[in-house]
N, C-alpha and C positions, 0 to 999 in steps of 0.2 A: 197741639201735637197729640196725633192717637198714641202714639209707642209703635205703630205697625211701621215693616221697613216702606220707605217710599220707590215709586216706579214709574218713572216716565213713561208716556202716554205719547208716540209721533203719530200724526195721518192725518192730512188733507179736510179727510171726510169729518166731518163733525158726527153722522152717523156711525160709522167703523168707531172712533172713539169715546162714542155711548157704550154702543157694545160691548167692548172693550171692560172700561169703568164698571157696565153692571157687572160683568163675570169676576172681576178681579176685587173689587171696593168691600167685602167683607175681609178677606185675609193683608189685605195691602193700601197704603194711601198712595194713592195716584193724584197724578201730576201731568196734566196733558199741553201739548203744542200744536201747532198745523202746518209748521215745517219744521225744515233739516235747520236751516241758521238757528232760528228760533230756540232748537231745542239743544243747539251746541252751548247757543250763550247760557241759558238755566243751566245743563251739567258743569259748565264752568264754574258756575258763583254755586250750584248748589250741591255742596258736599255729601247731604245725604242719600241722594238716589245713587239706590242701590242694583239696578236694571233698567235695560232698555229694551221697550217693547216698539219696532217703527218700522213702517211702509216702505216698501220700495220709492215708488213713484209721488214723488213731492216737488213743490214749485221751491223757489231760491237755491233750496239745497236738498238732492234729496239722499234716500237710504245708504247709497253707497257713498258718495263724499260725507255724511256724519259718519258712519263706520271707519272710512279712513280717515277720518282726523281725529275718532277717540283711538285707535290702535297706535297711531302717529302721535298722541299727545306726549310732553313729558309731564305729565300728572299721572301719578303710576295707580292710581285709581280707577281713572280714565284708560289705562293702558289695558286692565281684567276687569272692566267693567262686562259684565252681561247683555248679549247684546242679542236678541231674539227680532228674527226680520219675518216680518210679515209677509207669506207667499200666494201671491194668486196665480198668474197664470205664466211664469215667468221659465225661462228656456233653462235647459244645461247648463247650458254655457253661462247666464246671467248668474244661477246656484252658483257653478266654479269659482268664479270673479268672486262672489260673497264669500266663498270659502277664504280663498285668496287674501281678502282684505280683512280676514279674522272675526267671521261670525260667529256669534256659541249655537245658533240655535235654528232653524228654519220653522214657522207653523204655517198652515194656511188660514185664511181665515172665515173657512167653513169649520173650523175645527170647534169643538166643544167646550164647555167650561171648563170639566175634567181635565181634560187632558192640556191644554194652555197653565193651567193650575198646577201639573204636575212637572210640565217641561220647566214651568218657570223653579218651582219649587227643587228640583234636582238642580238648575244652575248655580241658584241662589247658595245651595250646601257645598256643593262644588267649589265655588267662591269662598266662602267659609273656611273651608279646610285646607285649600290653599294659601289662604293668610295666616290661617294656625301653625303650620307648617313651617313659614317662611318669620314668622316671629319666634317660635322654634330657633330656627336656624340662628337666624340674628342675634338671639338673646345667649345662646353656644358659644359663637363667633366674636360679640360684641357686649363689654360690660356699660350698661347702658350710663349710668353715671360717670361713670371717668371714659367709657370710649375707647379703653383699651381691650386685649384681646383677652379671651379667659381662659384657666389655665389648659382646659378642657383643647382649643382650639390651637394652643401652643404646643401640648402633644403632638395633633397633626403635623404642623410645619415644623415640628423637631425632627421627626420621624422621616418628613420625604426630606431634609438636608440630611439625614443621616444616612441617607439612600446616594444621594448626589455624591458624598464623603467616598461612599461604598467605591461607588464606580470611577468618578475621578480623583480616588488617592489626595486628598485633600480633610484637612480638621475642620469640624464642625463645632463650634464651641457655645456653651451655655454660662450666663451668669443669672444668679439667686440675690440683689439686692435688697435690704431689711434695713427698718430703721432700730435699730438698739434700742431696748426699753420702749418697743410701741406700747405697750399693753399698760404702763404709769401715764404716757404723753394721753391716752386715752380718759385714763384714769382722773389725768390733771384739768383736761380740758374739754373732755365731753365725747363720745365718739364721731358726732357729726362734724366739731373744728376738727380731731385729730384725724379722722376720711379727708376734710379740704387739706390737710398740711401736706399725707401723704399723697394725695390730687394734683396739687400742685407743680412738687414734686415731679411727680411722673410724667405732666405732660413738658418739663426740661427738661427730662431725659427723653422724651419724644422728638426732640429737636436737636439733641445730640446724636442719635446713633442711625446707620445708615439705614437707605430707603430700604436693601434688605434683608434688614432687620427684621424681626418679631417682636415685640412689647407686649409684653402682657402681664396678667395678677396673679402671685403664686401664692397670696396667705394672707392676714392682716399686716396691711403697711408692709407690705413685702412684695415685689416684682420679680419679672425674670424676662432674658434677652435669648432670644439663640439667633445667633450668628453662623452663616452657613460660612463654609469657605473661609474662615479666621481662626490665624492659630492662636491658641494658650497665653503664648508672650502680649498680640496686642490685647486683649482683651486685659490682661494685670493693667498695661496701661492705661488703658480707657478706664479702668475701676478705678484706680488709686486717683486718677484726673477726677472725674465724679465725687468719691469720696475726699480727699481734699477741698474741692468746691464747698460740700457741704456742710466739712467740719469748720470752716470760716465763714459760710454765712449764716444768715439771720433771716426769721421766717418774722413777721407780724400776723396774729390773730386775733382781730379786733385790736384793745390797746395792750396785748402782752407780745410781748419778743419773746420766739420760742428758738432756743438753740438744741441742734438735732448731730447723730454723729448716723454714719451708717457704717452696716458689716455686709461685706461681699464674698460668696461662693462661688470659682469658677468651678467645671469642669468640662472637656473637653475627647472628642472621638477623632480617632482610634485613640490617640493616649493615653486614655483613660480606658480600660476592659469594659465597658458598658455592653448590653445587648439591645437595649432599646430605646427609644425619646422618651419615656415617663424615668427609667433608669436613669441616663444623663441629667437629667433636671433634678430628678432626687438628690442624685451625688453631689451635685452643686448646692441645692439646699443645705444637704448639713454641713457643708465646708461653710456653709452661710451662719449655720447654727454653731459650730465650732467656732468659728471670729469672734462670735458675741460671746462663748462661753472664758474667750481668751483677757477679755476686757472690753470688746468691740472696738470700732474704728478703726477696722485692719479689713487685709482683704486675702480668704485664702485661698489656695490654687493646687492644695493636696503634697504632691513631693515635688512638686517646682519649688527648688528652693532658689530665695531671692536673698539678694544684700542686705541687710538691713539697709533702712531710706535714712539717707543722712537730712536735715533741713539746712536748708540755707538760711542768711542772715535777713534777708525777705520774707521768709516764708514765716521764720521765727517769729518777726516785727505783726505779721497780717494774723497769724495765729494766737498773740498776746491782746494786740486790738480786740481778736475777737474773743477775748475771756477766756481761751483755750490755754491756760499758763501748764494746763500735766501734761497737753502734747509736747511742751517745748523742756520742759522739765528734762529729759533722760539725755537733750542732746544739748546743757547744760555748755558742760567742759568743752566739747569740741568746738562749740559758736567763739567761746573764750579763747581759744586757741585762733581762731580766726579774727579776735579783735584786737588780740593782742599788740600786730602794728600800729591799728590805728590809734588804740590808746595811748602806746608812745608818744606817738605824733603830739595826741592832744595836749599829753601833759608837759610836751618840751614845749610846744606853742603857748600855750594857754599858762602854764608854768603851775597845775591846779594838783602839783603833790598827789598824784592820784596812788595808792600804794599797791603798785606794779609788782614788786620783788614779793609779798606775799601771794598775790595770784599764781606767777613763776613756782612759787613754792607748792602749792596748793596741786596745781599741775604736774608738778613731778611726780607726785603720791601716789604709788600704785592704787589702783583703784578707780582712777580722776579721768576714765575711757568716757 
């Protein structure tokens, strides 16, 4: 390997590409064929040529069917590869068609070292800056490790549903997901387990919320959704569905079980006075930061005021499995109040003395909510 970029080499002529090679073989490694087939199947296997320098008039295949079958490929390599067609003495109309089928570059090949050097050398940067660009874009768009959107990119599509809100009178809603205590879970187990936990994570909530959605990364172990077109109300319940989920289950990293609680920020347009998409996601943030300041494992929504959530006797059972005994704690007395027939039952069947009348008593106690 020189290190120089590589450049295919098409034409018939074994002559033309001498030529060729001597003008071009101090700045470039070249790579020649003596047709179109021939030099389809090299760019195929050969990932490094970085240009195409080829002859109109070729036997199997020539200039124009390889140009349209790199512009045609789906190898997006192949799609802005450089493609400089050798011109002798060829009609209008023949150039048109080349343009057509997506040529970068026409030379004849009376043309000079210089200047073949130079056309190639502007595509070559062209090419270049076109991929800078578009990695750019991508790396904006797309956080390359987890695959979701970044926050950066969440702006935009908060901004145009806060447009769509505008015009068709409809709420656009945002939520700020976090895990509680990322910054110890990191602490505990490293940042790179605790990126896979929060990883993980996000792409179950990638399969949860609709197509669309927006997902994306608002902070350490923190996400954010904007929902066009959903009000306030469903979004509490998709959160508190989420957070529940996750306050029962159980993550494994490596051979430790790690249990995780989250805290949710909604916020929501018009309902909320915001003026902008970085606005609305803020506002939702600290409703996010506020949950966690509350004890975390709640989900808030600003002055949507909600019921307190009562648990059921299920929900109690799957939250005490899961070692979660202070969630089930404060709804204590009322689960007692709900087992109260059954325990009748049990101890008239069973005849197991259970001592009922002081429960009874216990319960009457102001206080015993």
């Amino acid at each position: 390997m020189t290190g120089l970029l590589r450049v295919l080499v098409v034409d018939d002529s074994r002559v033309v590409r001498r030529l060729l090679v001597q003008q071009l073989e101090k700045d470039y490694e070249i790579r020649e064929e003596s047709d179109g087939e021939a030099a389809w199947q090299t760019l195929v296997l050969d990932q490094t040529i970085k240009a195409v320098i080829s002859d109109l008039q070729m036997p199997k295949l020539d200039g124009y069917g390889l140009l349209e079958r790199i512009r045609s490929s789906r190898l997006r390599r192949l799609q802005m590869l450089p493609f400089i067609l050798l011109s002798g003495e060829e009609s209008e109309e023949e150039r048109f068609r080349a343009k057509t089928l997506g040529v970068s570059d026409f030379i004849t090949k009376r043309a000079g070292n210089t200047e073949l050097l130079t056309r190639l050398k502007n595509l070559l940067a062209l090419t270049e800056a076109r991929e800078d660009l578009e990695n750019g874009r991508e790396q904006m768009v797309h956080d390359r490790e987890s695959g979701l959107f970044t926050r950066k990119y969440l702006e935009i599509q908060a901004a145009q549903a806060l447009s769509h809100s505008l015009r068709h009178h409809v709420e656009t809603s945002a939520m700020i997901v976090g895990f509680d205590h990322f910054a110890a879970l990191v602490e505990r187990l490293g940042a790179a387990a605790a990126t896979q936990v929060a990883n993980r994570f996000a792409r179950m909530l990638a399969g949860k919320v609709r197509h669309e959605d927006s997902l994306g990364h608002f902070g350490d172990g923190q996400f954010a959704i904007v929902s066009p077109g959903t009000a306030v109300d469903f979004c509490w319940t998709f959160a508190e569905r989420v957070r529940e989920a996750v306050e029962i289950g159980r993550l494994s990293v490596g051979e430790e079980i790690v249990a995780v609680t989250l805290s949710i920020g909604i916020a929501s347009a018009p309902r909320d006075a915001v003026d902008s998409a970085a606005a609305l996601l803020d506002l939702a943030g600290q409703r996010m930061r506020r949950a966690m300041s509350l004890g975390g494992n709640r989900t808030e929504a600003g002055d949507v005021h909600r019921v307190a959530q009562t648990v059921s006797i299920n929900r109690a059972l799957e939250l005490l499995a899961a070692g979660r005994r202070e969630s089930v704690q404060p709804h204590a007395a009322l689960l007692a109040r709900q087992l109260l027939p059954l325990l009748r039952l049990i101890d008239e069947e069973l005849g197991a003395a259970l001592p009922l009348a002081g429960l009874e008593r216990r319960l009457r106690e102001p206080g015993s909510s």
